[in-house]
C-alpha positions in Angstrom: -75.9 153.4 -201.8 -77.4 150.4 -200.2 -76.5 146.4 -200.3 -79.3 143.9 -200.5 -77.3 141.8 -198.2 -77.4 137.5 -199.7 -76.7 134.4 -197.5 -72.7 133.3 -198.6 -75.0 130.0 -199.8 -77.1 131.9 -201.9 -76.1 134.6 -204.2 -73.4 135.7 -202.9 -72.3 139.0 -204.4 -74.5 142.6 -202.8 -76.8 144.3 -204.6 -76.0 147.5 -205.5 -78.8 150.4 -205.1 -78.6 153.8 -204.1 -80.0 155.6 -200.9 -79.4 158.5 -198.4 -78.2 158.0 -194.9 -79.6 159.7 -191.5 -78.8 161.4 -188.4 -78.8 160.6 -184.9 -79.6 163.3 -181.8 -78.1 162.7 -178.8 -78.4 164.9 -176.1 -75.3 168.2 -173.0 -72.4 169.5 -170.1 -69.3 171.6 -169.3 -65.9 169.6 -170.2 -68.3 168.0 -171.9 -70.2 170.9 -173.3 -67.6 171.5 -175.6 -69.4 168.5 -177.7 -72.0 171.1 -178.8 -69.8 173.5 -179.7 -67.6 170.9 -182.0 -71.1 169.9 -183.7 -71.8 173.1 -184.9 -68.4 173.5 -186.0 -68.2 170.5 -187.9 -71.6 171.5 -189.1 -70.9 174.5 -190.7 -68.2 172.3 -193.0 -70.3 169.6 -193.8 -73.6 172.3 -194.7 -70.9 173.5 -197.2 -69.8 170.0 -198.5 -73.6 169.5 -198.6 -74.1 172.0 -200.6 -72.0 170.5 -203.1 -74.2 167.0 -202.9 -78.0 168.2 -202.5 -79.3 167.7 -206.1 -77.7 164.4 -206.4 -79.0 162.8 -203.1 -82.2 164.4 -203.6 -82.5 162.4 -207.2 -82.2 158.9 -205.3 -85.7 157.3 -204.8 -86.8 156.1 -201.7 -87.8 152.3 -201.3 -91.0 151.5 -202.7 -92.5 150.4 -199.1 -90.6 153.0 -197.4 -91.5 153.8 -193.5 -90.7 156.8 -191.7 -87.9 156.5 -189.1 -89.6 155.9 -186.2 -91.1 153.1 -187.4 -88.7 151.1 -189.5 -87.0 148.4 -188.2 -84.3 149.0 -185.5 -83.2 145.2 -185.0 -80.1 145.8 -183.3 -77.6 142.6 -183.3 -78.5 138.9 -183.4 -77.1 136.5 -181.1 -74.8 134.6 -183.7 -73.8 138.6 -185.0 -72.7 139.3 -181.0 -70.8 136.0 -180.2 -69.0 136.6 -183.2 -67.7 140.4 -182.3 -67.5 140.0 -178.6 -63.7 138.9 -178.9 -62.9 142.5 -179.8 -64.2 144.1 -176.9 -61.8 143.7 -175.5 -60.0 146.1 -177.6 -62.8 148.8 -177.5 -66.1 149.0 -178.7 -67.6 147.3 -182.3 -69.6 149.3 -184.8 -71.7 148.4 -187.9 -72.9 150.7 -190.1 -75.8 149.4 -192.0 -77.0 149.3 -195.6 -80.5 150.9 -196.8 -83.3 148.2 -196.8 -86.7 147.5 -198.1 -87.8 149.8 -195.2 -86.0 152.7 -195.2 -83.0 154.5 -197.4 -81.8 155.4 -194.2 -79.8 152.9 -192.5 -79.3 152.4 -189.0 -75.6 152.9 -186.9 -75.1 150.2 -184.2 -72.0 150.2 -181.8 -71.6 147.3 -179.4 -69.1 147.7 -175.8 -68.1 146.7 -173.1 -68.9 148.2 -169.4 -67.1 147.5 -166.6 -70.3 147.9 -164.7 -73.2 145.8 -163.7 -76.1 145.7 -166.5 -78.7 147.1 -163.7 -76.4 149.9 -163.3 -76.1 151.0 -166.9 -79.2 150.4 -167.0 -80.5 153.0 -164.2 -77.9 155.3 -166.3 -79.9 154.9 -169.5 -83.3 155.0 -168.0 -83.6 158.7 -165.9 -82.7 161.2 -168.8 -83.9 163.4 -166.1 -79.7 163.2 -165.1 -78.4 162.9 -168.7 -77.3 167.0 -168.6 -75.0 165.7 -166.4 -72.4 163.5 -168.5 -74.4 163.6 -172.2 -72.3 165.7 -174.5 -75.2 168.1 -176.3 -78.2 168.4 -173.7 -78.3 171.7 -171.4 -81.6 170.7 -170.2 -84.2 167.7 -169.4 -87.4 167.9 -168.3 -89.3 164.7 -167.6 -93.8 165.5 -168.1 -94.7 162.2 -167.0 -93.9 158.7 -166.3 -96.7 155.9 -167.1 -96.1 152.7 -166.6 -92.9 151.4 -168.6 -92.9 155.3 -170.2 -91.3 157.9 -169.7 -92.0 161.1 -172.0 -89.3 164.1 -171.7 -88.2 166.9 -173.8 -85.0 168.5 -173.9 -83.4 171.7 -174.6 -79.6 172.3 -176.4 -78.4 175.8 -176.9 -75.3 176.8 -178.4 -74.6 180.5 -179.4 -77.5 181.7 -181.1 -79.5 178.4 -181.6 -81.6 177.2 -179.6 -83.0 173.4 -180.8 -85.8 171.6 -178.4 -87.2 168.3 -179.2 -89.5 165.7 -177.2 -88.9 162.3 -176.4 -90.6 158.5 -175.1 -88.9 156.3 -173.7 -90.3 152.6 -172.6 -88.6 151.0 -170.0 -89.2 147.1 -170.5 -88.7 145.0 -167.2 -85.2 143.7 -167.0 -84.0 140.1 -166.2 -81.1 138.7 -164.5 -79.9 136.9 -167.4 -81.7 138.2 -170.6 -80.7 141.6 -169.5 -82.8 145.1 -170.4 -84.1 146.7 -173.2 -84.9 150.6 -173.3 -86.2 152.3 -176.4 -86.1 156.0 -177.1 -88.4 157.3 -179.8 -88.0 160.8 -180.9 -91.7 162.3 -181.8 -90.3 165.7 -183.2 -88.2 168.4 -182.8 -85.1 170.2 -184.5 -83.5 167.1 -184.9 -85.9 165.4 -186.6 -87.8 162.1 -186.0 -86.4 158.7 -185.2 -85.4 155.8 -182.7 -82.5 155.1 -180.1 -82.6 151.2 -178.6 -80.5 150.6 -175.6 -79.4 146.3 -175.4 -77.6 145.6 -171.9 -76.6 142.0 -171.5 -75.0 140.9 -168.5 -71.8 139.4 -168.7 -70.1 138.8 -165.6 -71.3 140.1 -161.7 -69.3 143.4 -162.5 -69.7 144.0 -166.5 -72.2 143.8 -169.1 -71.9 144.3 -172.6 -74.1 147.7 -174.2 -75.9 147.6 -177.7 -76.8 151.0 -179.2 -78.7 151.4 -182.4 -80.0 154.4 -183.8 -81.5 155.7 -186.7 -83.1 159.3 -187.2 -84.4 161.4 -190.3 -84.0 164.7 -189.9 -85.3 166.0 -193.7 -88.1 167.5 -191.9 -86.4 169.1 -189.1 -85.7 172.7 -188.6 -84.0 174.4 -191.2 -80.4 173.9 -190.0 -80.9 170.0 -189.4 -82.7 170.2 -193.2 -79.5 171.7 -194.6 -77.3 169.3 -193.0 -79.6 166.5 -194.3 -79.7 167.3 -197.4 -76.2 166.6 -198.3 -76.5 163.2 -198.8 -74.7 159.6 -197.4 -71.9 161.4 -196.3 -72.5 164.3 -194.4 -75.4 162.6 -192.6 -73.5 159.5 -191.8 -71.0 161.3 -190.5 -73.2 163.1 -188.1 -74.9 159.8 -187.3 -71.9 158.5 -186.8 -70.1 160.8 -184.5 -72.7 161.4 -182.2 -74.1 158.0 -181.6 -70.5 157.4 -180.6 -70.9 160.4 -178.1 -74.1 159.0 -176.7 -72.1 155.5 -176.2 -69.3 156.2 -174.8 -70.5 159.0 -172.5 -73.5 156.5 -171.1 -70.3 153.8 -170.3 -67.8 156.5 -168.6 -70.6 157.7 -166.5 -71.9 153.8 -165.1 -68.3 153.2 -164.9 -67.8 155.9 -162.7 -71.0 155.4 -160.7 -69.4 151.6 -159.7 -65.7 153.3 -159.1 -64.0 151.8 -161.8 -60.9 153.1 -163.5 -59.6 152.4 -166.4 -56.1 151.1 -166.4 -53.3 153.8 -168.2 -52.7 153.2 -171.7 -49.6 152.2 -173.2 -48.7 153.7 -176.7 -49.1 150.9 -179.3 -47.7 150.8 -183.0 -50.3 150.8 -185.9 -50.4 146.8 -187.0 -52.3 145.1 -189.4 -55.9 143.5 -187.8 -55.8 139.8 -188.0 -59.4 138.4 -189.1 -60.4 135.2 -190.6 -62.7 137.9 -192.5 -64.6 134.9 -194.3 -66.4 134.2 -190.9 -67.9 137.7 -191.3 -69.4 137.6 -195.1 -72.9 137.2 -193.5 -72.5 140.4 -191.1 -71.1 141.9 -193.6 -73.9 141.8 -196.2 -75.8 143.7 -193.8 -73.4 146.6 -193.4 -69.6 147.6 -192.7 -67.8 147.1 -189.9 -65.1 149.3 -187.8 -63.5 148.1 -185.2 -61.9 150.9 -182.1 -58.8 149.9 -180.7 -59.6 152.3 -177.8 -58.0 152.6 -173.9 -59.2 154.6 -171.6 -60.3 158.0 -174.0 -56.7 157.2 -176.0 -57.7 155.7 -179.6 -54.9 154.0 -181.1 -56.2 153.3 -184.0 -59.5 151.9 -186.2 -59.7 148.3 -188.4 -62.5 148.1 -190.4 -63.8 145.0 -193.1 -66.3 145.3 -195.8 -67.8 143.8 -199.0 -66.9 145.3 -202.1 -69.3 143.9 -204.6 -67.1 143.4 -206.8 -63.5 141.4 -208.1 -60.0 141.7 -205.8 -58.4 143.0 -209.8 -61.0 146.0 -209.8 -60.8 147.0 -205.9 -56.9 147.1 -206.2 -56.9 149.5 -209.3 -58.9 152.1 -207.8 -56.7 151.3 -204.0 -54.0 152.3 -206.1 -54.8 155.4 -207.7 -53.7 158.4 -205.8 -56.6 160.8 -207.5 -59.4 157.8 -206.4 -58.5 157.7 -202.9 -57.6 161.4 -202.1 -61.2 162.1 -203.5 -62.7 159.2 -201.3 -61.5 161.0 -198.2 -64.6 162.9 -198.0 -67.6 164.2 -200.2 -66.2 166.6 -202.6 -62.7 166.1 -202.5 -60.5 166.4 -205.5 -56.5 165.4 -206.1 -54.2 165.3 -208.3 -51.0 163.6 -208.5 -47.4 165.7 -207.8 -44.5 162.9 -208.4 -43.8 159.7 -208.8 -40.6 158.5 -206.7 -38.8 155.5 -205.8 -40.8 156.1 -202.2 -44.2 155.9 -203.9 -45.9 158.4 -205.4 -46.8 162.2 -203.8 -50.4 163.7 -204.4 -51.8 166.5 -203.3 -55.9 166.5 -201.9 -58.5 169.3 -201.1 -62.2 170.0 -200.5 -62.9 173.3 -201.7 -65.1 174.6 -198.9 -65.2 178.6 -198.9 -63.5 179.9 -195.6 -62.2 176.9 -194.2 -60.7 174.7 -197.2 -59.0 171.8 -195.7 -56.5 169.9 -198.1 -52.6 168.9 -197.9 -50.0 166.7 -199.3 -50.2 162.4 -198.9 -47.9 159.8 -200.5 -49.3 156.8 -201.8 -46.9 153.2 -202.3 -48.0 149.4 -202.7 -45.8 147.4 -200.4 -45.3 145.3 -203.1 -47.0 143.8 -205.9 -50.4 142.7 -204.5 -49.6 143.7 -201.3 -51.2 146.2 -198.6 -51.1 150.0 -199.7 -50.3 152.6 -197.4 -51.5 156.3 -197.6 -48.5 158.7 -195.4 -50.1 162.4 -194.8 -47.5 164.6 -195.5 -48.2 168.3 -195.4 -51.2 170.0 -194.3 -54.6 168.8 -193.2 -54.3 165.3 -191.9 -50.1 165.4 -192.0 -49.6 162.5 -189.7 -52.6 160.3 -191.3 -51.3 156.7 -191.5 -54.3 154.9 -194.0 -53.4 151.2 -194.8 -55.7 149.2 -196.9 -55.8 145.8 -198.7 -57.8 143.4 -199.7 -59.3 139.5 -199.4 -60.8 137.5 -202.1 -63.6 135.3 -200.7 -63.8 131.8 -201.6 -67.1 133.1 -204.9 -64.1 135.4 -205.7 -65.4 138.5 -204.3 -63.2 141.4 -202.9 -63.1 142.4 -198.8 -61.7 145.4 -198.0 -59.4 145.6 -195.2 -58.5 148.9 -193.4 -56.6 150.2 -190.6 -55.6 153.7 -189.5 -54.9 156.4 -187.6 -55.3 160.1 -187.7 -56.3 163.2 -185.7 -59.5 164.5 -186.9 -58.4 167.8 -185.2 -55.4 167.9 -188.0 -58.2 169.5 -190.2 -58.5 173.4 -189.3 -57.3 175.3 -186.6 -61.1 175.9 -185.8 -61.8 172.2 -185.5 -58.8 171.2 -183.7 -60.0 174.1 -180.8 -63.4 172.8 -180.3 -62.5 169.2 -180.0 -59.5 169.8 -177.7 -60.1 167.6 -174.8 -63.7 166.1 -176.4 -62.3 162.5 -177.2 -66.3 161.1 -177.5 -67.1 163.2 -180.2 -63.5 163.2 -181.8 -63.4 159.1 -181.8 -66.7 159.3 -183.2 -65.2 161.4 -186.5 -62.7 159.0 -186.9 -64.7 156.1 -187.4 -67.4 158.4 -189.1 -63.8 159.1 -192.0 -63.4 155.1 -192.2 -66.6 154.3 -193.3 -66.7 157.1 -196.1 -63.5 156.2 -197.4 -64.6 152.8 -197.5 -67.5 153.4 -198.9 -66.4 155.8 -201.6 -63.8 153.2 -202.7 -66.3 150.4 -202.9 -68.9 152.4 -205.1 -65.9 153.9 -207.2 -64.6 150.2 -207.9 -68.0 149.6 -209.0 -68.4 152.4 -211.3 -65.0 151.7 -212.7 -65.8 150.3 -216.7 -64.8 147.1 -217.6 
């Protein structure tokens, strides 16, 4: 689905149309390498969930003045958008996940963070992929064929097991400046992983930090086979893929300048899952452009995830479907079905699964309103996702419009035994699930609200 996003003076509720979503390709090492192995993991699940989608993603029409990926509009985040998140960096990086536009039916993921390194540092990071086997999670192998002016083309080379996937990249290296900062672009020309764009924002902040922009958006329908299959599953496998590794690309670019400059993150402190405080009207603008999540991150130890979002629709229809156990345990992923077991004093017990062949991943949640109108919390019980902690509400903007309000915690490697290896000690590519999980529930509750009749 996509939102037109409106200016809060003109129009104010989204426009709902429907789309697909793409996938990003980052790039490979040994605590690390683990990364590629978790991909393919993860991959096999979600070819089988996208099995279960193809026919109806591949029924949604493209825009009418559609443009391939590595062309459409990669705008990143305007000044007022970045003075208005950079209070949260504090608490770890920012990401927005767009809506489909007049462009393109695939949207674009940008994440926003802080580095405790000088922007001409991260900088020099982002702009030698000859060194990226070296702390990027996926890439065995660089190899730079020339460097022209501000360009730089390379290909790479990932192989895991019996795959071997090879894809060739540009990069332009525009001149920095002490206080505008540096921009890098990546285009991706083709390969296994499709076609597409990276763009690399570094903004000085103080002497010793900067803060990094990362947007991305690549379209890997006519990529190899196995990308294709992935593909073809529709907004929620792909933006899950996009998601989590566009979060491994971030996050492995900051610990690695962070490193360079001898920084060290201080220890974290376990913290109790609270309730975000936003004045969320601020963000109605932003948030016509896409969803937000929010990382409450220290050191590699997520806490937790906030998100906000526009629901296109009343705060009396949003509530009915946040407070049906069968609508939310089938908004936990693509495929998903549930069915309720009790109803108790304590809320009411349903049970969830997605019906994948082989590695089936379902369990028992309880569902409970804290009181009437009040934030509803979702308790794993049994099974996948047992200590899942899911609270939602929502906000009624002044045109009478529902926000959705999220915050939550849960161990993505909860979900099979299989998962839970591969990730073991991979916290990029496991934070990057977490917020991937966020967005679809969100997502799936906002279009389910929408279909709900009258």
């Amino acid at each position: 689905m996509r939102f037109e996003g409106n200016h809060v003076g003109g129009r104010p509720w989204p426009v709902l149309c429907h789309a697909s979503v793409s996938v990003p390709a980052p790039s490979g090492p040994p605590c690390v390498r683990s990364a590629a192995r978790a991909l393919w993991v993860v991959t096999g699940l979600l070819m089988a969930l996208a099995a279960q989608t193809t026919e109806r993603a591949r029924a949604q029409p493209p825009p009418p003045n559609a443009v391939g990926a590595d062309m459409a509009r990669l705008r990143a985040l305007l000044p007022a958008e970045r003075e208005l998140l950079m209070p949260h960096l504090d608490d770890g990086p920012v990401m927005l996940t767009e809506f489909s536009n007049e462009q393109t039916e695939l949207p674009a993921v940008t994440l926003m963070a802080r580095v405790h390194a000088p922007a001409a540092v991260v900088a020099e990071v982002v702009s030698h992929p000859e060194n990226y086997g070296a702390f990027m999670p996926a890439l065995d192998e660089v190899e730079v064929h020339t460097r022209q002016g501000l360009q730089v083309a390379y290909s790479w080379h990932w192989t895991v097991a019996i795959f071997t996937l090879r894809g060739d990249n540009v990069m332009t290296v525009y001149p920095g400046h002490p206080t505008r900062g540096h921009l890098i672009e990546v285009t991706s020309t083709n390969g296994d992983l499709g076609v597409g764009r990276f763009l690399f924002r570094i903004y000085p902040e103080t002497p010793d930090s900067c803060v990094l922009v990362f947007a991305t958006r690549i379209d890997m329908r006519d990529a190899n086979y196995l990308s294709q299959q992935m593909a073809s599953g529709g907004n929620s496998v792909n933006r899950t893929i996009n998601i989590a590794l566009a979060m491994t690309m971030l996050l492995a670019t900051i610990d690695e300048a962070q490193r360079q400059v001898g920084y060290t993150a201080p220890p974290a402190t376990p913290r109790p899952l609270v309730r975000p405080s936003f004045e969320v009207d601020r963000y109605a603008d932003l948030l016509g452009r896409g969803d937000l999540v929010f990382l409450h991150l220290e050191g590699n130890d997520l806490h937790g995830v906030s998100s906000l979002a526009r629901s296109g629709t009343s705060v009396e229809r949003m509530r009915r479907i946040m407070v049906s156990p069968e609508e939310f345990g089938e908004s936990l992923m693509e495929g998903s079905r549930s069915h309720t077991i009790e109803v108790t004093e304590q809320g009411t017990r349903f049970g969830w699964i997605i019906p994948v062949p082989l590695v089936s991943v379902g369990g028992e949640m309880m569902l409970r309103e804290t009181e009437p109108g009040g934030a509803i919390e979702v308790d794993g019980l049994s099974g996948s996702l047992s200590s899942a902690l899911f609270r939602f509400d929502t906000h009624a903007f002044p045109w009478r419009e529902a926000a959705i309000v999220g915050w939550s915690r849960f161990d993505p490697g909860e979900t099979t035994r299989l998962v839970r290896r591969v990730i073991d000690g991979n916290a990029y590519f496991s934070h990057g699930l977490v917020a991937a999980v966020q967005v679809m529930i969100i997502r799936s509750l906002r279009t389910r609200s929408q279909r709900m009749p009258y």
